[in-house]
N, C-alpha and C positions, 0 to 999 in steps of 0.2 A: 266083486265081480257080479253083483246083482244084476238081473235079468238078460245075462250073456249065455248064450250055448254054447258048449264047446266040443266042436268038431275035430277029428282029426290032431290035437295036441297031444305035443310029447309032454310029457312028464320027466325030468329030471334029478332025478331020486342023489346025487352027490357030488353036485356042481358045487365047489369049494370060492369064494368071491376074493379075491385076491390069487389068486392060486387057477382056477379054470377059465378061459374065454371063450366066447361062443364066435362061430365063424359064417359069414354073412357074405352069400352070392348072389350071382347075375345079378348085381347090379345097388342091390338091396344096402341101403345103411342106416344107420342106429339113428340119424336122424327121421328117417321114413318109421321109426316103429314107437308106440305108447306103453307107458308102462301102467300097473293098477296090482298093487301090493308085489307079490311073487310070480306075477304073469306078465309077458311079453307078447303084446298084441301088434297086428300090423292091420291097419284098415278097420279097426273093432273084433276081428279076429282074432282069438286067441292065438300064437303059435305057441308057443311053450309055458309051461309050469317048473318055476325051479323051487322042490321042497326044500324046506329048512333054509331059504334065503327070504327075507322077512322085505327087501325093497329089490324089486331086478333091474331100479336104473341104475344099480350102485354095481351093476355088471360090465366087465369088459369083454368090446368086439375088436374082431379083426375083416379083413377081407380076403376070402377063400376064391 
């Protein structure tokens, strides 16, 4: 994540990958969003940090 600032992210300190999914509104889906190691960006923004998950495309969404 070199020369990204990051505003406003959550950090997800025991999101388990097989086991927890993230849930994705108004409108929002996992194809609209980038990944870069354990970060989950949307638009080059950061929105989350999930620690100890080492790839976070290898994460499941649903729609909330």
């Amino acid at each position: 994540m070199d020369g990204v600032e990051i505003f406003y992210t959550d950090t997800i300190v025991d999101f388990e990958v097989g086991v927890d999914v993230i849930g994705l509104a108004d409108g929002l889906t996992q194809a609209d969003l980038t990944f870069d190691g354990n970060a989950i960006k949307l638009d080059g923004q950061v929105l989350a940090i999930l620690q100890g998950v080492a790839d976070a495309a290898g994460v499941d969404f649903t729609t909330v």
